[in-house]
C-alpha positions in Angstrom: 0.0 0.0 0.0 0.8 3.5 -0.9 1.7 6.0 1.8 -1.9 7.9 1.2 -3.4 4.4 1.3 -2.2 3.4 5.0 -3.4 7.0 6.0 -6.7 6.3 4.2 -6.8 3.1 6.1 -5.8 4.7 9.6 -8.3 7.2 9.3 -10.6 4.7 8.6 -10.0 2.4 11.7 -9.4 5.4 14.0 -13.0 6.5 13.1 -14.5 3.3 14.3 -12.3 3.5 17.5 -10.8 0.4 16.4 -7.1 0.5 18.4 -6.3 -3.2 17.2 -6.6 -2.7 13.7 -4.7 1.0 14.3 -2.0 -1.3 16.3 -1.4 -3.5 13.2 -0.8 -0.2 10.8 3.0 0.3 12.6 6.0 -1.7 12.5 7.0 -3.4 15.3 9.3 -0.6 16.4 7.7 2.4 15.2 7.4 5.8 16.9 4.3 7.7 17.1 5.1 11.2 18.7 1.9 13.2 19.4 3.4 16.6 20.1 1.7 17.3 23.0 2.9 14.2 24.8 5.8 11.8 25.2 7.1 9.9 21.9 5.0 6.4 22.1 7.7 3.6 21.1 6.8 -0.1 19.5 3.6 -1.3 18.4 1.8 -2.8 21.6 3.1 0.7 23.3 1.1 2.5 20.4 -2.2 0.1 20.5 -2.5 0.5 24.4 -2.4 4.6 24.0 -5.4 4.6 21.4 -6.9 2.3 23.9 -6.6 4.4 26.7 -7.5 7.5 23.9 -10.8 5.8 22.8 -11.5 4.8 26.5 -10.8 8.8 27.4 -12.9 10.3 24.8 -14.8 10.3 21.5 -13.0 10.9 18.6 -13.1 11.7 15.1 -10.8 12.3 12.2 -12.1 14.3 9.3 -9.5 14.4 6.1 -9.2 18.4 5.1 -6.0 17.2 2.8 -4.1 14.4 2.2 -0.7 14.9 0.4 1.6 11.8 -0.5 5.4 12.5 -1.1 7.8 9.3 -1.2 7.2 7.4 2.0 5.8 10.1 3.3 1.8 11.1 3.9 0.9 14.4 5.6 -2.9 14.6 6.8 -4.6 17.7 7.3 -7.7 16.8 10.1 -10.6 18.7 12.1 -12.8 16.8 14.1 -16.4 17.7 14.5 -15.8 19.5 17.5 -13.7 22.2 15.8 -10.2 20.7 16.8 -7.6 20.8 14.1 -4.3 19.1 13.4 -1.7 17.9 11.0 -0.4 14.4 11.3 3.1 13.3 9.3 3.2 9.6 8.3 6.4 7.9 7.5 5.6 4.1 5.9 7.7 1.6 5.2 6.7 -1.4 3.5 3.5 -0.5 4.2 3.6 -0.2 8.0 4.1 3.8 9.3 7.6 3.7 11.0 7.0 7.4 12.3 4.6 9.4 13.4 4.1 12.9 14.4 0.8 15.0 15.0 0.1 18.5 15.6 -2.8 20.0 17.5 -3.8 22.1 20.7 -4.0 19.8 23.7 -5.5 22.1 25.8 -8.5 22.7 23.3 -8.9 18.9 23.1 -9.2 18.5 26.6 -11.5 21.3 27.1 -14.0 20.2 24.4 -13.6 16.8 25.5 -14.4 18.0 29.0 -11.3 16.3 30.4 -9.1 17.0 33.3 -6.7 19.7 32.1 -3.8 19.4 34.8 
């Protein structure tokens, strides 16, 4: 698969909350590095935060734009809520080996309503 196509496919199984399927999109020893927080290292590390994500809080991923450039894919989101963000893909072989996403914690956790400490 394509770069665009694993995005394609991650935005698809993040929308259902679906954290196994989103576990299987990495490689084994892939980074996923949300700005706001701590780089997440290695698959089960990265399954077990969009557990605890999807446990937290209801989410949703709307594609704005979706840009493919070598092994790289670059997804421009909102959710319905009016959070915005820009995730960075890097795939290898099909699998994302790196991650790195862009948005306003504090806004997420106020419209989510969560504890913002």
């Amino acid at each position: 698969m394509s770069p665009r196509q694993v995005v394609e496919a991650w935005v698809a199984a993040f929308n259902r909350s679906d954290a196994a399927a989103l576990g299987a999109m990495y490689l084994d020893d892939a980074i996923n590095h949300q700005v706001a927080n701590e780089p997440v290292i290695g698959k089960p590390a990265i399954q077990a935060m969009f557990e605890r994500e999807f446990g937290a809080a209801e989410m949703v991923c709307i594609p704005e734009n979706l840009f493919e450039d070598g092994g790289w894919a670059i997804l421009e989101w909102r959710d319905p809520k009016g959070l915005r963000g820009c995730g960075f893909f890097q795939v290898m072989g099909g699998k994302i080996a790196f991650q790195r996403g862009y948005w306003d914690r504090l806004s997420f956790l106020k419209l989510h309503g969560l504890d913002q400490s």
